[in-house]
TIRO-936428 format. One record per residue: residue number from 1; residue in one letter; chain; x, y, z of N, C-alpha, C, O in turn. Coordinates in Angstrom, 2 decimals, decimal comma, padded with zeros to 5 digits. Each point is the difference from the previous one (the first is absolute). Last residue first. Example, Ala and Ser with C-alpha at 12.3 -4.5 7.8 and 13.67 -1.06 7.14 Angstrom:
<recs>
<rec 2; "s"; "A"; <012,85; -002,25; 007,08>; <000,82; 001,19; 000,06>; <-000,77; 001,09; 000,73>; <000,51; 001,11; 000,17>>
<rec 1; "a"; "A"; <-000,22; -006,83; -000,24>; <-000,89; 001,19; 000,00>; <000,90; 001,20; 000,00>; <001,04; -000,02; 000,66>>
</recs>
This chain:
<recs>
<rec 62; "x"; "A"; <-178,18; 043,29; -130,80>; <001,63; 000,11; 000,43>; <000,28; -001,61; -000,22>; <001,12; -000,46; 000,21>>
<rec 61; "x"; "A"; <-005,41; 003,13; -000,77>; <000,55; -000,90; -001,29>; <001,51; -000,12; 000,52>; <000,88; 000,07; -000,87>>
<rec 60; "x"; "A"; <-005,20; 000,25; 003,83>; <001,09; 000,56; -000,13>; <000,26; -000,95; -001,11>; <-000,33; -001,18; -000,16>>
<rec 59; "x"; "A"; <-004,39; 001,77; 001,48>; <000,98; -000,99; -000,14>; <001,29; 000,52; -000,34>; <-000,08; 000,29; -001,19>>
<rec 58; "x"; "A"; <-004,72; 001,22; 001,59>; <000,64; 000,19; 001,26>; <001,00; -000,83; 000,07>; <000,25; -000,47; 001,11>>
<rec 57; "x"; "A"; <-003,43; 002,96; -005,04>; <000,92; -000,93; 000,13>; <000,42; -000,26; 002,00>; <-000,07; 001,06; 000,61>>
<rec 56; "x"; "A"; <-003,84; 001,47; -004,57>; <000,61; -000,06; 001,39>; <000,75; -001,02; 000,19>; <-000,68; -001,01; -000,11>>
<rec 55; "x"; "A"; <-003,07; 002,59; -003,34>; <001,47; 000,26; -000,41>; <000,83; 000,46; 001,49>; <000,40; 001,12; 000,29>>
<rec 54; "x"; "A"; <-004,96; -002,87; -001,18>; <000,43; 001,83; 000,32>; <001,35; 000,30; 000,23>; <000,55; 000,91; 000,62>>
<rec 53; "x"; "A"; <-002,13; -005,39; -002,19>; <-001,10; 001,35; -000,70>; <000,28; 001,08; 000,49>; <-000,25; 001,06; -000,57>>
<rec 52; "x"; "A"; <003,08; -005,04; 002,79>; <000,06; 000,18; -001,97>; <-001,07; 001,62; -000,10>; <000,47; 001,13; -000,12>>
<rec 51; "x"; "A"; <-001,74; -002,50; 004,53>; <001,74; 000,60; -000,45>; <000,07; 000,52; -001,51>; <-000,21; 001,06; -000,59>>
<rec 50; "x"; "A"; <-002,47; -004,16; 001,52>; <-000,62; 001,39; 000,70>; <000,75; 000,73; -000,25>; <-000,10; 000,86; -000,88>>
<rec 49; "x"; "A"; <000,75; -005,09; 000,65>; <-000,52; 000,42; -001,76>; <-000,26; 001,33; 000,42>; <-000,24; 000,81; -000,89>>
<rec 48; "x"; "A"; <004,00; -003,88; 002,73>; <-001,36; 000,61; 000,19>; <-000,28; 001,10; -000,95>; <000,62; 000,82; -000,67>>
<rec 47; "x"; "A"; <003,25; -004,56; 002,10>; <-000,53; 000,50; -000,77>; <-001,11; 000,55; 000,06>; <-000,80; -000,94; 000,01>>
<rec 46; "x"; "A"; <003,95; -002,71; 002,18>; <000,61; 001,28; 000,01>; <-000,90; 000,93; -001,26>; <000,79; 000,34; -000,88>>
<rec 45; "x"; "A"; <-001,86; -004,87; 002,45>; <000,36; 000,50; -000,91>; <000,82; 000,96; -000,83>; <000,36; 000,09; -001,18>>
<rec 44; "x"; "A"; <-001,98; -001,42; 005,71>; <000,42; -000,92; -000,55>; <000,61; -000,07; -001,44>; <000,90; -000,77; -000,31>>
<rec 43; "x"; "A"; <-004,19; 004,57; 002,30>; <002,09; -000,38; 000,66>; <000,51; -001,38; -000,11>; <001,05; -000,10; 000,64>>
<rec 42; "x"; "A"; <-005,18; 000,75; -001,94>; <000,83; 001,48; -000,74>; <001,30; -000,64; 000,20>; <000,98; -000,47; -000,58>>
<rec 41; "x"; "A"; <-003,92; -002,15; 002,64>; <-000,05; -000,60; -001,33>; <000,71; 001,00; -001,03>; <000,34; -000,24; -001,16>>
<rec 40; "x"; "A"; <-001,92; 000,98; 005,97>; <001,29; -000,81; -000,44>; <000,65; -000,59; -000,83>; <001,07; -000,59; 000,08>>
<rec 39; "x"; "A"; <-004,80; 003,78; 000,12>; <001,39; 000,52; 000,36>; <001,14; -000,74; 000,41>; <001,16; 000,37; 000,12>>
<rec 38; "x"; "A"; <-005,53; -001,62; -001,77>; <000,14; 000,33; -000,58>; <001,50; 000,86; 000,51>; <000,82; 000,25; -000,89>>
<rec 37; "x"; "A"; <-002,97; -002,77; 003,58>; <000,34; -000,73; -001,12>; <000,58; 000,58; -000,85>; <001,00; -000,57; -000,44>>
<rec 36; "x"; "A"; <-003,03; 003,00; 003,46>; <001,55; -000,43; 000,73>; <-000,14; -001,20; -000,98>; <000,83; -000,67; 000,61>>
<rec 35; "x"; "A"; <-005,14; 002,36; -000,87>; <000,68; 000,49; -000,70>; <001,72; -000,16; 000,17>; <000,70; 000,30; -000,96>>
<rec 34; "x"; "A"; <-004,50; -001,75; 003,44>; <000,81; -000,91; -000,57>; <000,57; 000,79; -001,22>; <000,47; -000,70; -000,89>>
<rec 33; "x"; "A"; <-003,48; 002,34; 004,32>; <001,81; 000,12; 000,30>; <000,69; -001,15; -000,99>; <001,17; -000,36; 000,13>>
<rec 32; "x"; "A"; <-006,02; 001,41; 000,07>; <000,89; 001,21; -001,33>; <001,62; -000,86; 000,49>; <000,97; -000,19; -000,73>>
<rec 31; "x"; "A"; <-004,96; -001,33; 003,04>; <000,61; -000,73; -001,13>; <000,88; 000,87; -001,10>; <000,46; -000,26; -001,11>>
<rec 30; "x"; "A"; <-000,87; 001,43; 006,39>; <-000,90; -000,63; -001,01>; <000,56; -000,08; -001,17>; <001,11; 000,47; -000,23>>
<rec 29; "x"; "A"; <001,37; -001,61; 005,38>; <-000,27; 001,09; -001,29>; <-001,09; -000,32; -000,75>; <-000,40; -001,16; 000,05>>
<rec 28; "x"; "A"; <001,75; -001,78; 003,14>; <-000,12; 001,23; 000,79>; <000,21; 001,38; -000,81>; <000,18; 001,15; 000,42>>
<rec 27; "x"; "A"; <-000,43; -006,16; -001,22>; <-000,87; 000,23; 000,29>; <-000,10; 002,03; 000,34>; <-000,95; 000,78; 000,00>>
<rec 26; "x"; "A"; <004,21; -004,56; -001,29>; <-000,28; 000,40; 001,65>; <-001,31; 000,28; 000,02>; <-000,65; -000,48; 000,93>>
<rec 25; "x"; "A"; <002,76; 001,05; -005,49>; <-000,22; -001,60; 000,24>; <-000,48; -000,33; 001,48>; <-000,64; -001,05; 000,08>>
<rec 24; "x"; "A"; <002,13; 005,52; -000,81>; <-001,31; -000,03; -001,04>; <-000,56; -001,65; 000,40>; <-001,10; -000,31; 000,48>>
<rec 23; "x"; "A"; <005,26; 001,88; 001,18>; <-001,53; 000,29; 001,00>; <-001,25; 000,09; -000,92>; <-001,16; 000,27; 000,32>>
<rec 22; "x"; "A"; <005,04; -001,92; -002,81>; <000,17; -000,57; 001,49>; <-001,24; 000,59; 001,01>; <-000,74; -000,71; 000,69>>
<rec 21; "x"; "A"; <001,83; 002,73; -004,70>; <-000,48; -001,47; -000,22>; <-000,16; -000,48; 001,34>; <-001,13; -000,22; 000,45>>
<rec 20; "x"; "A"; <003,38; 004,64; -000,11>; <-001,61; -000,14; -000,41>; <-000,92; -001,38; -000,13>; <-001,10; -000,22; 000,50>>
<rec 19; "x"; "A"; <006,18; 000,29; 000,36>; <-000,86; 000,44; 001,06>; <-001,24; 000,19; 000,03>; <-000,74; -000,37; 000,91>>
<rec 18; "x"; "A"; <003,18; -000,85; -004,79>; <000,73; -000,45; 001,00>; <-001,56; -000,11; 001,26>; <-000,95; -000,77; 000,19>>
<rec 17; "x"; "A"; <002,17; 004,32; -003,36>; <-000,39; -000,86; -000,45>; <-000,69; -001,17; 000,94>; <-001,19; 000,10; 000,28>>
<rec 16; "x"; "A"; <004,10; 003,03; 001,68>; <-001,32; 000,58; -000,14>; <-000,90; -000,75; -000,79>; <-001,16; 000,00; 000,40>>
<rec 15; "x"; "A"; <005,65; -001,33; -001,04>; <-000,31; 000,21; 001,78>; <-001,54; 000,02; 000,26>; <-000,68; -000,90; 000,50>>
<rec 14; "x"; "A"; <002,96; 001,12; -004,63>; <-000,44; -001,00; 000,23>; <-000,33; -000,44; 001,22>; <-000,48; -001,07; 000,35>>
<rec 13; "x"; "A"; <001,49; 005,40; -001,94>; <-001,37; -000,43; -000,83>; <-000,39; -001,78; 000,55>; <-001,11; -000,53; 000,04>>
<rec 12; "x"; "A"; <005,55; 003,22; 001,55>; <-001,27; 000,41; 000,50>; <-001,57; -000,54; -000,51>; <-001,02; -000,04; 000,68>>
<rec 11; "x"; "A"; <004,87; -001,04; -002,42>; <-000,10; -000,86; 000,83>; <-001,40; 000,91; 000,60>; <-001,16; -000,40; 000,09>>
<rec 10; "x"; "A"; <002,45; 001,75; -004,21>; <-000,09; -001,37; 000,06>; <-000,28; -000,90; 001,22>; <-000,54; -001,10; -000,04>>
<rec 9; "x"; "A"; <002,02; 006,09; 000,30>; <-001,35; -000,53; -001,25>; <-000,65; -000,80; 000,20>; <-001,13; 000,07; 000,48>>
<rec 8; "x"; "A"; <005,66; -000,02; 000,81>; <-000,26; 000,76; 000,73>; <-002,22; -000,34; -000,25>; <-000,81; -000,80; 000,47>>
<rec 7; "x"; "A"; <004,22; 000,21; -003,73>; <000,37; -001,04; 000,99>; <-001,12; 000,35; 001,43>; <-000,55; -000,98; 000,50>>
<rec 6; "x"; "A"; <-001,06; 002,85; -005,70>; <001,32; -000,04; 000,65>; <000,21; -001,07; 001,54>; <-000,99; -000,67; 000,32>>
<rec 5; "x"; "A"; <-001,89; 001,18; -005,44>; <-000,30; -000,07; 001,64>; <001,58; -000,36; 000,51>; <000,78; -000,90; -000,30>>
<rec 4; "x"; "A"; <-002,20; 001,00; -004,56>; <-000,03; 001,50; 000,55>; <-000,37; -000,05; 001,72>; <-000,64; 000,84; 000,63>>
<rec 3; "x"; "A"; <002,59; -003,93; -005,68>; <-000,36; 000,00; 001,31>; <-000,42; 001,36; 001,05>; <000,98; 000,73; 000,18>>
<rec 2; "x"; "A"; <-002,44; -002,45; -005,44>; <001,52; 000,79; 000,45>; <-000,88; -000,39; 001,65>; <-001,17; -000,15; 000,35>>
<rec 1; "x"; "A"; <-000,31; -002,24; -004,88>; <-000,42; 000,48; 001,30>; <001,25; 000,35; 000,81>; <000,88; -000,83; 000,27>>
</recs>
């Protein structure tokens, strides 16, 4: 599993991650927003399968 989430990526996903759970657990989203599991669980990993299939990287190889 190659890494394909760059610095930038990563945080934004865990922000927004982050933020969904949080008004999902509030009450003030419906139950889709627990998908922010799933974008902190990318960016914890640095890896997304979404990516992988359409052949998209946002990770500098520098």
């Amino acid at each position: 599993m190659n890494k394909n989430i760059g610095t930038t990526d990563k945080f934004l996903r865990l922000i927004f991650g982050i933020a969904l759970v949080i008004a999902t657990a509030t009450g003030n989203l419906p139950m889709w927003g627990w998908v922010g599991i799933v974008l902190i669980a990318t960016a914890l990993v640095n890896f997304c399968l979404l990516y992988k299939i359409i052949g998209v990287s946002t990770r500098s190889d520098t």
